[in-house]
C-alpha positions, 0 to 999 in steps of 0.5 A, spaced: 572 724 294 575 722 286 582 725 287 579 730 280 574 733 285 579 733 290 584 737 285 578 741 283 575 743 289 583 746 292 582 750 286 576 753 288 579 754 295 586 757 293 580 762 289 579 767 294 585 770 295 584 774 288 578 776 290 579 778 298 577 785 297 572 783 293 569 779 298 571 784 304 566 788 300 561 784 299 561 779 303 555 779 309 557 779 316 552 775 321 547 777 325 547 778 332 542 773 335 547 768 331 553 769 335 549 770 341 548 763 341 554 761 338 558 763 344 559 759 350 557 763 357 563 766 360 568 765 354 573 770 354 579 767 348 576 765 341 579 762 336 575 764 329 578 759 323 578 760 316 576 768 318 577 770 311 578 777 311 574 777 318 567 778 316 566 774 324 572 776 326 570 783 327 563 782 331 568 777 335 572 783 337 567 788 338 564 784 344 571 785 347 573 778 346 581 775 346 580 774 338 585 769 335 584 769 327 586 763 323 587 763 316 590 760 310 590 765 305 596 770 305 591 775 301 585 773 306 590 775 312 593 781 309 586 784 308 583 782 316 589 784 318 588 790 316 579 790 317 580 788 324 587 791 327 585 788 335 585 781 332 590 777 332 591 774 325 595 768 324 597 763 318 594 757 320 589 751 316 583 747 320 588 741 319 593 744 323 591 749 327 598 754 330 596 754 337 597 751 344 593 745 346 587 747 351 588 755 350 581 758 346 575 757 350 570 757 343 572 756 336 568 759 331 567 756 323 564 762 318 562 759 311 567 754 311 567 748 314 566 746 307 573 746 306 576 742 310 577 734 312 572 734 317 576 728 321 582 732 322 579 738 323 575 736 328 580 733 332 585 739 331 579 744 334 578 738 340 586 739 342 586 747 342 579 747 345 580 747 353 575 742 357 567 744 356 570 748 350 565 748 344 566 748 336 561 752 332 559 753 325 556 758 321 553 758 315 549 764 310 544 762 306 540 766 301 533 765 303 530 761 296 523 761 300 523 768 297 521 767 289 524 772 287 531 769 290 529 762 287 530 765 281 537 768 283 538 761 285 537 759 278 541 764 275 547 764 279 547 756 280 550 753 286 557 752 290 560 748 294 556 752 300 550 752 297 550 745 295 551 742 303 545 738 305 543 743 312 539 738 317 544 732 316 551 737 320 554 733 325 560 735 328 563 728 331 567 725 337 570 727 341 564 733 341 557 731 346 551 733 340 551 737 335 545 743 337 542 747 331 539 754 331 536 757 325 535 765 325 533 769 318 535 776 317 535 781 311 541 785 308 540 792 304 542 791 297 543 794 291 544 790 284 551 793 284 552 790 290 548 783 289 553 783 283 560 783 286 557 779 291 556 774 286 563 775 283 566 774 290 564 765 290 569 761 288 565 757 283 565 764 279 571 766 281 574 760 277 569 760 271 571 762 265 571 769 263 564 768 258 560 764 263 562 769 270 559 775 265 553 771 263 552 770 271 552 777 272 549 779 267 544 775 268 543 777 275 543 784 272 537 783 268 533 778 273 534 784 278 532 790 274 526 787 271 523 785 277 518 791 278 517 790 286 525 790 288 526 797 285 533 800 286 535 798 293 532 792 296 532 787 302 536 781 300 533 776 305 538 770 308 537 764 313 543 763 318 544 756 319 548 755 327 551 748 329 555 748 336 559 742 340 561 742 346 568 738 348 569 733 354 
C-alpha cells in the first residue's frame, strides 16, 4: 500500500472514537447462527479483537464465556466497558495483543480485520491462541441483491469494509484452511436510525462537513421516497464468517 493510503487509512481508522456513541447506538449486532459457528466446541475464554464498543462482545458474554476484550481506542473502551461490565476490557491492537501465550480458546475479529497487517496479526492470534484454538472473522454487509439497498449502496459510496472482495478471505499459516459460512439476516429500522448508522462509517466520519450532509441527506431522500419502506422497515444483511484452526 503507497504510504498516503497507508497515512489515509490510519486516519479513518483513529475515526471511530469520536463516534463511539454513535456506533454503540447504531451499530448492528451479529446473528446468532453466526456465532454459533464461529465458536469451537467446548471453548470456554474467548478473546474479541478490536471489540470496538462491543457490538459481539456482548452476545460473547451473555453465553457465559470468559470474555477478553481488545481494543485500541481509548473511547471505544470506555463506551464497552460501560456496555458489557462482565467483560474484561484491555488496551491492546491486533499486532500486539496484551496476553499470554496459549491462554484463550477462540479469538473473534467483528468488522475489523480490515485494518490491521494480516501477517502480524495472524501470528499474534496464533501465540495466544492454545493448540486446536481457532481465529474467527465476521463481517456485516448490507445485502445489495435488494434494489432498494442497491440504491443506498450508491448514495453512501463505499468503505474500507465494503470494498474487501468476500470469496478471496484467507487466513494463513500457521492456521489449517480457512472455512466459510454465510447467513442473511434483517434488522428493524427506521430512516433516523439508517442515517446515524451511516454517520458512524469512518469513510463519512472523515469526510468533509458539506459531503457527510449530502450523504445523509441522500439516504433521507431515497429512503422516504420509496413507497414500499414506509416509516419502519427491514434492513437486510448478508454475515460473511471465516474461521482457522491452529496446530
Amino acid at each position: 500500500m503507497p504510504e498516503g493510503e497507508h497515512v489515509e487509512k490510519a486516519v479513518r481508522a483513529r475515526s471511530f472514537g469520536v463516534a463511539a456513541d454513535v456506533y454503540e447506538r447504531a451499530r448492528p449486532s451479529y446473528p446468532e447462527a453466526a456465532i454459533d459457528w464461529l465458536l469451537p466446541e467446548g471453548a470456554r475464554t474467548v478473546l474479541d479483537l478490536g471489540a470496538g464498543t462491543g457490538k459481539l462482545t456482548r452476545s460473547l458474554a451473555t453465553r457465559g464465556l470468559d470474555v477478553v476484550a481488545v481494543e485500541p481506542l481509548e473511547e471505544m473502551r470506555t463506551t464497552l466497558a460501560w456496555a458489557v461490565p462482565e467483560a474484561k476490557a484491555l488496551a491492546g491492537t491486533a499486532e500486539a495483543i496484551p496476553l499470554e501465550d496459549d491462554s484463550v480458546d477462540a479469538i473473534t475479529i467483528a468488522q475489523a480485520w480490515h485494518w490491521v497487517d494480516p501477517e502480524r496479526a495472524t501470528a499474534e492470534a496464533a501465540r495466544v491462541l492454545r493448540p486446536g484454538g481457532t481465529l474467527g472473522l465476521i463481517w456485516n454487509r448490507r445485502d445489495e441483491r435488494v434494489d432498494w439497498v442497491a440504491r443506498l449502496g450508491k448514495v453512501m459510496g463505499a468503505g474500507d469494509a465494503e470494498l474487501i472482495e468476500m470469496e478471496g478471505i484467507e487466513i494463513g499459516a500457521p492456521f489449517g484452511p480457512t472455512e466459510t459460512f454465510v447467513t442473511d439476516w434483517e434488522r428493524p429500522m427506521n430512516v433516523d436510525l439508517l442515517v446515524e448508522m451511516a454517520s458512524s462509517r469512518s469513510y463519512i466520519i472523515t469526510a468533509t462537513s458539506r459531503r457527510r450532509k449530502e450523504i445523509l441527506d441522500g439516504i433521507r431522500v431515497l429512503v422516504e421516497s420509496d413507497p414500499h419502506l414506509g416509516t419502519e422497515f427491514d434492513f437486510p444483511y448478508r454475515t460473511y464468517c471465516f474461521k482457522a484452526t491452529v496446530p
